[in-house]
Backbone as CSV, one residue per row, in Angstrom:
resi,resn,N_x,N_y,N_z,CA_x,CA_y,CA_z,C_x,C_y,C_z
1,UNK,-13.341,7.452,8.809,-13.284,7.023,7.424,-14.489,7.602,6.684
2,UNK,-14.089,7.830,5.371,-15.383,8.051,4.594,-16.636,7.492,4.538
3,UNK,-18.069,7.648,4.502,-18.765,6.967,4.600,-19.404,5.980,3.760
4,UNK,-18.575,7.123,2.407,-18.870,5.889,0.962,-17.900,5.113,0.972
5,UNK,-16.236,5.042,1.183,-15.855,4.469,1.168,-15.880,3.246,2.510
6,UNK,-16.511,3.323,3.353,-16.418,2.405,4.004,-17.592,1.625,3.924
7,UNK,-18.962,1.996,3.516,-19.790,1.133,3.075,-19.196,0.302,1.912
8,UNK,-18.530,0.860,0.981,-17.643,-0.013,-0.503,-17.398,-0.902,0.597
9,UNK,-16.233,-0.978,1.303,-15.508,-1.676,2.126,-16.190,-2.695,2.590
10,UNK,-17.478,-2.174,3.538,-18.372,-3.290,4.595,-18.922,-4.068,3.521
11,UNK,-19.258,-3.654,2.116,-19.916,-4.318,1.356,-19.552,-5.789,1.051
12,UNK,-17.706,-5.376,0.975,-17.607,-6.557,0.696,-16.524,-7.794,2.030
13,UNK,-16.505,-7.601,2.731,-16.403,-8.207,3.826,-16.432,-7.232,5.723
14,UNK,-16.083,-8.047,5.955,-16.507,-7.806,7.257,-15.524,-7.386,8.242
15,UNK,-15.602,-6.371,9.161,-14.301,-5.639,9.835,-14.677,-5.354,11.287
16,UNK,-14.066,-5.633,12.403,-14.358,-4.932,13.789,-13.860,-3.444,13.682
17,UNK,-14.197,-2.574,14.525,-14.506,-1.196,14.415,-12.592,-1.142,14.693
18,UNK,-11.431,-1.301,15.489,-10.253,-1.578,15.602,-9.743,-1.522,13.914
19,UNK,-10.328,-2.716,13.224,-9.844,-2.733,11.789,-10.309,-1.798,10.929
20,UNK,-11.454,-1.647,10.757,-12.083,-0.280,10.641,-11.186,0.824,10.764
21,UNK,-10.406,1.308,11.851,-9.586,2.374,12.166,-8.487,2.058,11.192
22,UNK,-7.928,0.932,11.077,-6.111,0.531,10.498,-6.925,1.231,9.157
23,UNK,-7.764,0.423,8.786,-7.601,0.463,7.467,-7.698,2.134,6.989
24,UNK,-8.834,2.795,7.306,-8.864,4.311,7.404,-7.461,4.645,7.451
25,UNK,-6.521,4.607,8.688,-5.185,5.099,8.812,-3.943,4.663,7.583
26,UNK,-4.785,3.978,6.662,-3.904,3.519,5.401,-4.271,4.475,3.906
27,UNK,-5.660,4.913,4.095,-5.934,5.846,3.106,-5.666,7.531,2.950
28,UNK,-5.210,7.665,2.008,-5.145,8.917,2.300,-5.992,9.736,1.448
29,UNK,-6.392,11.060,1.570,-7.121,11.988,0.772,-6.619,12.814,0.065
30,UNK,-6.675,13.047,-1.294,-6.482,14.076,-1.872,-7.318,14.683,-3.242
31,UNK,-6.705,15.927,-3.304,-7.985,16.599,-4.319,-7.314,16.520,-5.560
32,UNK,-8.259,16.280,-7.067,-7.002,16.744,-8.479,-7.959,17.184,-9.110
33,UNK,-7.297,17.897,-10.216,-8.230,19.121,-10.510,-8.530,18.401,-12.206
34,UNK,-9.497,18.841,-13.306,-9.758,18.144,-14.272,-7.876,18.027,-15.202
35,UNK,-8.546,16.624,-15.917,-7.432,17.012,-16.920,-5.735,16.098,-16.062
36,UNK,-6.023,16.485,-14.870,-4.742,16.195,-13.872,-4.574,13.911,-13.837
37,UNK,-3.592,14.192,-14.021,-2.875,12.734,-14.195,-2.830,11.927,-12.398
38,UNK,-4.024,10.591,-12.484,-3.496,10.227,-11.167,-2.539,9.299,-11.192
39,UNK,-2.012,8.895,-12.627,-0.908,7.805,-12.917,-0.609,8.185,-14.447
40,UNK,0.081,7.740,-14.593,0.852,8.319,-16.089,1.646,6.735,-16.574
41,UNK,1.603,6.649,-17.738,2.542,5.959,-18.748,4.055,6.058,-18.330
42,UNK,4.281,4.573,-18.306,5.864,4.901,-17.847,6.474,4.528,-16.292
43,UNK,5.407,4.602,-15.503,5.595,5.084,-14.231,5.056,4.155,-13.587
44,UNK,5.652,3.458,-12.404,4.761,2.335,-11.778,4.099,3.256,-10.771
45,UNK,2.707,2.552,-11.097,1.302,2.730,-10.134,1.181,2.566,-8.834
46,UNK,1.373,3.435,-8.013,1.802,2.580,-6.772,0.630,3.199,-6.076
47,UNK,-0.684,3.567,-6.886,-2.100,3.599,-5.418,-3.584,3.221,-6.335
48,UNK,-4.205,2.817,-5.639,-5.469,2.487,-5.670,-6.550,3.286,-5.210
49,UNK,-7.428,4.160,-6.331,-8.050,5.272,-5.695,-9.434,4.864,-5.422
50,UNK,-9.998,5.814,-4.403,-11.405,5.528,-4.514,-12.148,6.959,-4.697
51,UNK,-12.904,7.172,-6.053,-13.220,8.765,-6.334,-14.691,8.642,-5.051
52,UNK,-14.481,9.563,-4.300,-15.350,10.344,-3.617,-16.311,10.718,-4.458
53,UNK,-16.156,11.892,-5.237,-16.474,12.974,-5.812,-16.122,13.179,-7.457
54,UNK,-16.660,12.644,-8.242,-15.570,13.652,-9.221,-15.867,12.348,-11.029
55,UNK,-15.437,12.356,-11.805,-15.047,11.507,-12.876,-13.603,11.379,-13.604
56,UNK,-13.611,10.071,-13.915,-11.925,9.868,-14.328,-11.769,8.940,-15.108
57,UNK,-10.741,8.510,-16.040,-10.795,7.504,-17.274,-9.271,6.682,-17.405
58,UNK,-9.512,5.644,-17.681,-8.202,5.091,-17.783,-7.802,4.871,-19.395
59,UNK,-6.752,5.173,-19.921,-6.911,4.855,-21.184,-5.339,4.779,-21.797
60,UNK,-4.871,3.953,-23.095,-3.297,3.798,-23.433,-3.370,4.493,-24.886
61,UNK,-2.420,4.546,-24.927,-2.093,5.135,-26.618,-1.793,4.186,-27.511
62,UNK,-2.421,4.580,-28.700,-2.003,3.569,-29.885,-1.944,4.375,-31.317
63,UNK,-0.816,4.725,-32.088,-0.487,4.948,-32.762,-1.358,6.546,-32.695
64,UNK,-0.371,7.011,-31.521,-0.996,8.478,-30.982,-2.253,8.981,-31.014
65,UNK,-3.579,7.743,-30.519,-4.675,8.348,-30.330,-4.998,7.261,-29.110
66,UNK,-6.084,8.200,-28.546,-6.508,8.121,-26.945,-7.459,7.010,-27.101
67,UNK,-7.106,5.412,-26.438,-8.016,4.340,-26.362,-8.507,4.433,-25.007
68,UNK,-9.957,4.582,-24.889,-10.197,4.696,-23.043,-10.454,3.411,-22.769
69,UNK,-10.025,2.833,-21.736,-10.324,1.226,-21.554,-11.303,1.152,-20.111
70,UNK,-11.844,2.394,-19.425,-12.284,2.337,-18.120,-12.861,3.811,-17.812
71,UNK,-13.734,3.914,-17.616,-14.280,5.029,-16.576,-15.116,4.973,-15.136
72,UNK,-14.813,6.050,-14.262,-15.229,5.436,-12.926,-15.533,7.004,-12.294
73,UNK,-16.498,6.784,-12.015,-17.156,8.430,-10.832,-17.564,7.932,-9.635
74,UNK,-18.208,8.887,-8.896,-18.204,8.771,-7.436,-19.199,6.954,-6.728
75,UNK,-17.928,6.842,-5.872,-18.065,5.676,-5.084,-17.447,4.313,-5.931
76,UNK,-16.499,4.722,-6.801,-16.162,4.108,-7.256,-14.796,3.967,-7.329
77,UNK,-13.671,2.501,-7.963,-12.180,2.382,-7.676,-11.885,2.590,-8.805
78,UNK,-10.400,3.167,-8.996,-9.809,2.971,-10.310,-8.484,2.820,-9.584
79,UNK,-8.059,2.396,-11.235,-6.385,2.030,-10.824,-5.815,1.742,-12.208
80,UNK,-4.414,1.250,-12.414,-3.564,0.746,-13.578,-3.391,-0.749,-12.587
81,UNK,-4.301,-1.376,-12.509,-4.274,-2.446,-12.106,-3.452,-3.483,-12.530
82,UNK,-2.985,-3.491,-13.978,-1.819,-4.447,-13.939,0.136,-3.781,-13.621
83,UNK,-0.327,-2.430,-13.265,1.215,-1.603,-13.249,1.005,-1.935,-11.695
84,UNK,-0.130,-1.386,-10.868,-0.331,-2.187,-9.305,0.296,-2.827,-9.220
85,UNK,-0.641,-4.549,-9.428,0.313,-5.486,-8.778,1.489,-5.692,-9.028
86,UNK,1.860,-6.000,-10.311,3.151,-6.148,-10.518,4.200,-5.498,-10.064
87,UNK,4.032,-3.481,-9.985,4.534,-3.035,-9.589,5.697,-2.877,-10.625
88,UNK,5.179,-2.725,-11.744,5.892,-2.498,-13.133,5.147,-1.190,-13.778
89,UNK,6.071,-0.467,-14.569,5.637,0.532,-15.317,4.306,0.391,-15.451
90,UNK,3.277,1.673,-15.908,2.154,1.003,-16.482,2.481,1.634,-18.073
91,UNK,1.432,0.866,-18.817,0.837,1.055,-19.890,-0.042,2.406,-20.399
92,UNK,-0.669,2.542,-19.308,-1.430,3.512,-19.339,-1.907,4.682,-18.694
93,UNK,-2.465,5.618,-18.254,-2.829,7.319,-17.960,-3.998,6.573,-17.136
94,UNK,-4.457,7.507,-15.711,-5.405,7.775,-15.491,-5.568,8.764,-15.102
95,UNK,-6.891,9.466,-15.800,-6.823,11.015,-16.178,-8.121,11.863,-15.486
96,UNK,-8.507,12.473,-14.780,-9.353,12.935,-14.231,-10.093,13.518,-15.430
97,UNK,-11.191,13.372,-15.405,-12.449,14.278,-16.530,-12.624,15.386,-16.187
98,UNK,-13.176,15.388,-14.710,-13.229,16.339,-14.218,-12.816,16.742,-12.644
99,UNK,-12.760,17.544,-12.099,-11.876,17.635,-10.576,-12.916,16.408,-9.587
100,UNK,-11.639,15.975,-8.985,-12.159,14.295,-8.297,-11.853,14.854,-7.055
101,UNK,-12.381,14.138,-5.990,-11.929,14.266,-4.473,-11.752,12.837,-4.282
102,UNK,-10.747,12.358,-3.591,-10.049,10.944,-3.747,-9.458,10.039,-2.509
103,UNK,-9.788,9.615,-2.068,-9.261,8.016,-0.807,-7.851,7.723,-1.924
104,UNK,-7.000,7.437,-1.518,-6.382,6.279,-2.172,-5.122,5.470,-1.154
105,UNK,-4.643,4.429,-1.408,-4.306,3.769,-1.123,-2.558,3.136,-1.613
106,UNK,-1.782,3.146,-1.196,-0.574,2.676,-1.735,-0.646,0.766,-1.923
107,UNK,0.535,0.591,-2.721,0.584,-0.916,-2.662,0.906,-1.175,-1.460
108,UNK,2.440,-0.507,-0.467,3.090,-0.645,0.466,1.915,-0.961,1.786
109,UNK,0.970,0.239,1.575,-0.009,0.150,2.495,-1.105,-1.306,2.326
110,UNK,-1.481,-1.552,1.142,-2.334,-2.286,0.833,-1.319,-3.601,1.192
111,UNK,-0.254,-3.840,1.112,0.525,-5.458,1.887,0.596,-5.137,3.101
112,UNK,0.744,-4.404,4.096,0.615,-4.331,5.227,-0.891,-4.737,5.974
113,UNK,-1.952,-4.068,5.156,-3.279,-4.815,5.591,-3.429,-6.324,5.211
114,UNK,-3.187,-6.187,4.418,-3.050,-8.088,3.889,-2.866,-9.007,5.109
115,UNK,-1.110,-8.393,5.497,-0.691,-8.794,7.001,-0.962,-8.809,7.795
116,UNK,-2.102,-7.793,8.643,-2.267,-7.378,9.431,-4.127,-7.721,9.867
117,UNK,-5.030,-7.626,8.964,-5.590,-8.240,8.908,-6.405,-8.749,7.968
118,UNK,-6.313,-10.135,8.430,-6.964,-11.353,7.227,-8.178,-10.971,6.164
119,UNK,-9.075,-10.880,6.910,-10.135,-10.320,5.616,-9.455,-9.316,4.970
120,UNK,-8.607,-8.100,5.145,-8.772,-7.463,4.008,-7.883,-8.500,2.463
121,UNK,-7.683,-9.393,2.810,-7.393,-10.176,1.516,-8.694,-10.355,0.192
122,UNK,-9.694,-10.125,1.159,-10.758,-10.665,0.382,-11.339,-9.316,-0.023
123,UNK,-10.930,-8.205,0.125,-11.269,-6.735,-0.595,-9.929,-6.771,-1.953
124,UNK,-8.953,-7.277,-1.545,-7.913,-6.930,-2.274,-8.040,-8.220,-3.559
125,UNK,-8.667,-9.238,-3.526,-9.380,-10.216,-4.400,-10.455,-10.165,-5.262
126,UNK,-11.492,-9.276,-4.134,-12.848,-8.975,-5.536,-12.689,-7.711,-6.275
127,UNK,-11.565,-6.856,-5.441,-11.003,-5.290,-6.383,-10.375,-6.141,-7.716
128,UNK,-10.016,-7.076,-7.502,-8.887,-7.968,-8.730,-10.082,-8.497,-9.404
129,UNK,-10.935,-9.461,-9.267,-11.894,-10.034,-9.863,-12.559,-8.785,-10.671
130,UNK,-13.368,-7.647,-9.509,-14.120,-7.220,-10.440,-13.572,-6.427,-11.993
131,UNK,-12.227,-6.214,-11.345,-11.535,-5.774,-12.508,-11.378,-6.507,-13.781
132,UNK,-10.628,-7.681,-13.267,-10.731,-8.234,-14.647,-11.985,-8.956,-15.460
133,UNK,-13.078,-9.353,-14.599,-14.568,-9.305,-15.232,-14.970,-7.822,-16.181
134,UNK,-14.575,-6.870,-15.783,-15.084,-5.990,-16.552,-13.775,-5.946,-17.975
135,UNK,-12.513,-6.273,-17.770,-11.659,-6.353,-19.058,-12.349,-6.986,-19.898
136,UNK,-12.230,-8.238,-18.779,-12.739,-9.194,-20.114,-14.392,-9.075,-20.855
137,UNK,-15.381,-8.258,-20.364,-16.704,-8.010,-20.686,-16.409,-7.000,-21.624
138,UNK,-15.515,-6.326,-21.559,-15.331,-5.309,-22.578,-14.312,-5.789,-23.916
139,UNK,-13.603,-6.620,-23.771,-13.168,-7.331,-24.862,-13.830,-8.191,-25.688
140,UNK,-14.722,-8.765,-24.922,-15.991,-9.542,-25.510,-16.888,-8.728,-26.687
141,UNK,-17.639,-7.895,-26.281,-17.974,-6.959,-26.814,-17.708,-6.356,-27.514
142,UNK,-16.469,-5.828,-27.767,-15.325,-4.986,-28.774,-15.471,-5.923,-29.763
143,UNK,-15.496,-7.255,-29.649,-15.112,-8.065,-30.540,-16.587,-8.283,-31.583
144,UNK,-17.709,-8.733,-30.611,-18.389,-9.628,-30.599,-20.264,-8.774,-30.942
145,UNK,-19.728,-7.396,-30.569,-21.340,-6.659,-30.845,-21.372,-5.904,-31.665
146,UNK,-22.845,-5.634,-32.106,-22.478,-4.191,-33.435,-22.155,-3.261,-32.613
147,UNK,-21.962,-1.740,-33.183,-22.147,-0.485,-32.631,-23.170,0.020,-31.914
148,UNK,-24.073,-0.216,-32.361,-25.254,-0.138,-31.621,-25.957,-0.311,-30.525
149,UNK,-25.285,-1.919,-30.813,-26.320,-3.010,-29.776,-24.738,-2.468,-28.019
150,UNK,-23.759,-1.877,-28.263,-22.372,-1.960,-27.639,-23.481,-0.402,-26.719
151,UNK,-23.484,0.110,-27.407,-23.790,1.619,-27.186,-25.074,1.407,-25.964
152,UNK,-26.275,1.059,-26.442,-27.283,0.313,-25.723,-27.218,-0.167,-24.320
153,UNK,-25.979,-0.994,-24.638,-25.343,-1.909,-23.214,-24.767,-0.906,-22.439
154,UNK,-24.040,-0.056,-23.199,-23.818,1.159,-22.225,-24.638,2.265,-21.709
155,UNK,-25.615,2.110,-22.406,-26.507,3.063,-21.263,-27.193,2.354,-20.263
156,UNK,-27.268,1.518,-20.786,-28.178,-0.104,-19.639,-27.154,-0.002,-18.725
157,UNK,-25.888,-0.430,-18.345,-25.325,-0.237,-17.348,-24.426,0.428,-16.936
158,UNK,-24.004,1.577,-17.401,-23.328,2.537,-16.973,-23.620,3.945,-16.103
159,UNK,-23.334,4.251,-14.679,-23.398,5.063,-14.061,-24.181,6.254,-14.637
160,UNK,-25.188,6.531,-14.570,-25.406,7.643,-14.854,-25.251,9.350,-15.187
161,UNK,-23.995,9.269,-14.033,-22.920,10.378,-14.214,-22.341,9.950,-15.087
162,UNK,-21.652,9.100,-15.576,-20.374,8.663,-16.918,-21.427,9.286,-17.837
163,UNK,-22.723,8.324,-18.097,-23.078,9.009,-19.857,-23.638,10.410,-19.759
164,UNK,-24.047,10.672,-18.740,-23.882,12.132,-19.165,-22.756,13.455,-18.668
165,UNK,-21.826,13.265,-18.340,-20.307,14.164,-18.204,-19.368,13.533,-18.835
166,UNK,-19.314,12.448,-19.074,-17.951,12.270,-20.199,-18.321,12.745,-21.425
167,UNK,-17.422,13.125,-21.795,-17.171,13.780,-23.223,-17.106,12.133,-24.660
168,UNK,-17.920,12.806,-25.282,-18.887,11.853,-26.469,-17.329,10.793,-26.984
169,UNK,-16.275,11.741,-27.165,-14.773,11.200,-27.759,-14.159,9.972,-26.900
170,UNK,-14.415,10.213,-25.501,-13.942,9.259,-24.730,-14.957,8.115,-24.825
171,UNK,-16.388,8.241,-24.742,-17.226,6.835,-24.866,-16.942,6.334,-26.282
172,UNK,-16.790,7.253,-27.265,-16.625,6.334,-28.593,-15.590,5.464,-28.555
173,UNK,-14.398,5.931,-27.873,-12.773,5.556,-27.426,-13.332,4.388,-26.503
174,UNK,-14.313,4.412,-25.525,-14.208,3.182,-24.228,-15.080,2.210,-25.400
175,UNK,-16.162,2.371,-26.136,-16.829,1.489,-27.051,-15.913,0.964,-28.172
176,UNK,-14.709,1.335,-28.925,-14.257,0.904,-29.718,-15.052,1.538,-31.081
177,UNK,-15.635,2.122,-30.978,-16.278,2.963,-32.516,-15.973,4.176,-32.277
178,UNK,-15.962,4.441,-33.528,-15.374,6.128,-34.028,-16.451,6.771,-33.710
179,UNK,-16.101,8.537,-33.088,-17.211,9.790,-32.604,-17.838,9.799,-33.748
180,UNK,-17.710,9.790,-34.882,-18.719,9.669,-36.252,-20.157,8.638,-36.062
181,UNK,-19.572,7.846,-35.767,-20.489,6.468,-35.687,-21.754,6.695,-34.861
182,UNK,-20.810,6.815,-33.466,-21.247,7.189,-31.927,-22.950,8.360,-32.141
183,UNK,-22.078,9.589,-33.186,-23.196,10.459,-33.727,-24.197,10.026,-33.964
184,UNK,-24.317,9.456,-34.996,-25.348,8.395,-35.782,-25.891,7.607,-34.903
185,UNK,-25.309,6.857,-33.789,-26.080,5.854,-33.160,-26.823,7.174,-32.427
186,UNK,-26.663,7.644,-31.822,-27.496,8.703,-31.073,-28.374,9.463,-31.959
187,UNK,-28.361,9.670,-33.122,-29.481,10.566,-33.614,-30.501,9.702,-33.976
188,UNK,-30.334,8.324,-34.536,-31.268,7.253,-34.673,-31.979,6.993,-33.675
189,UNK,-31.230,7.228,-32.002,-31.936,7.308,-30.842,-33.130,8.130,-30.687
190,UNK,-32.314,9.597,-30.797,-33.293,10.547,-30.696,-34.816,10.854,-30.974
């Protein structure tokens, strides 16, 4: 198994070296190049990635412009987490920024560990938690901060690779303020 992805893993519960193996034998690897779709609109989501290598954005359309609701680079999960579980169309694109190297995981595979063994319930619970803690931290915010003070928070805790390789259009898109704005907050920085 990967070594980032299995520290993610050990991080959050606990596995004999046997489970260790299943779970490895459930992921699979693959490469996508920038720009390349790991889920699309329309289409139920049927894997859970873990980027190795690489940056990627989740984001839906609204009155034909690009809302990013998520970004995630190396050692990190993404997904259409509500097209996942449900196992309903999703809503939304997840779009590589730039070429990713990728773990991922099916649903089919991910209920078989469930079954098979017990703790991984409790990976497949805080992947759900941490997800929707960060929806809802970002809806909060959208709502609730200036431009500024939003922007701030995002350099305070955002990956260091995100603010500097995503493209300025997509953070204005994940902040909810227009690339105009975004400008301005950064030159006042400067």
């Amino acid at each position: 198994m990967n070594s980032s992805l299995q520290k993610q893993i050990l991080s959050i519960a606990s596995f004999s070296e046997n489970e260790i193996e299943k779970i490895d034998s459930c992921f699979e690897y693959q490469n996508f190049t920038a720009k390349e779709f790991l889920s699309s609109i329309g289409k139920i989501s049927s894997k859970i990635f873990f980027i190795v290598e690489g940056l990627a954005r989740v984001y839906y359309l609204k009155d034909g412009k690009e809302i990013t609701t998520y970004l995630s680079c190396d050692d990190g999960f993404i997904a259409s987490y509500s097209s996942f579980i449900n196992q309903s169309p999703s809503f939304e694109n997840i779009q590589c920024i730039e070429d990713c190297e990728v773990f991922s995981i099916t649903f089919e595979k991910m209920q078989l560990l469930y079954k098979e063994i017990p703790n991984w319930e409790r990976v497949g619970r805080i992947l759900a938690e941490q997800n929707y803690l960060c929806m809802a931290d970002r809806v909060l915010k959208l709502q609730m901060i200036p431009a500024k003070e939003k922007y701030h928070t995002f350099l305070a805790s955002a990956p260091v690779k995100i603010i500097q390789r995503t493209p300025l259009l997509y953070i204005a898109s994940f902040l909810g303020i227009t690339p105009e704005s975004l400008s301005r907050i950064r030159q006042n920085i400067s």
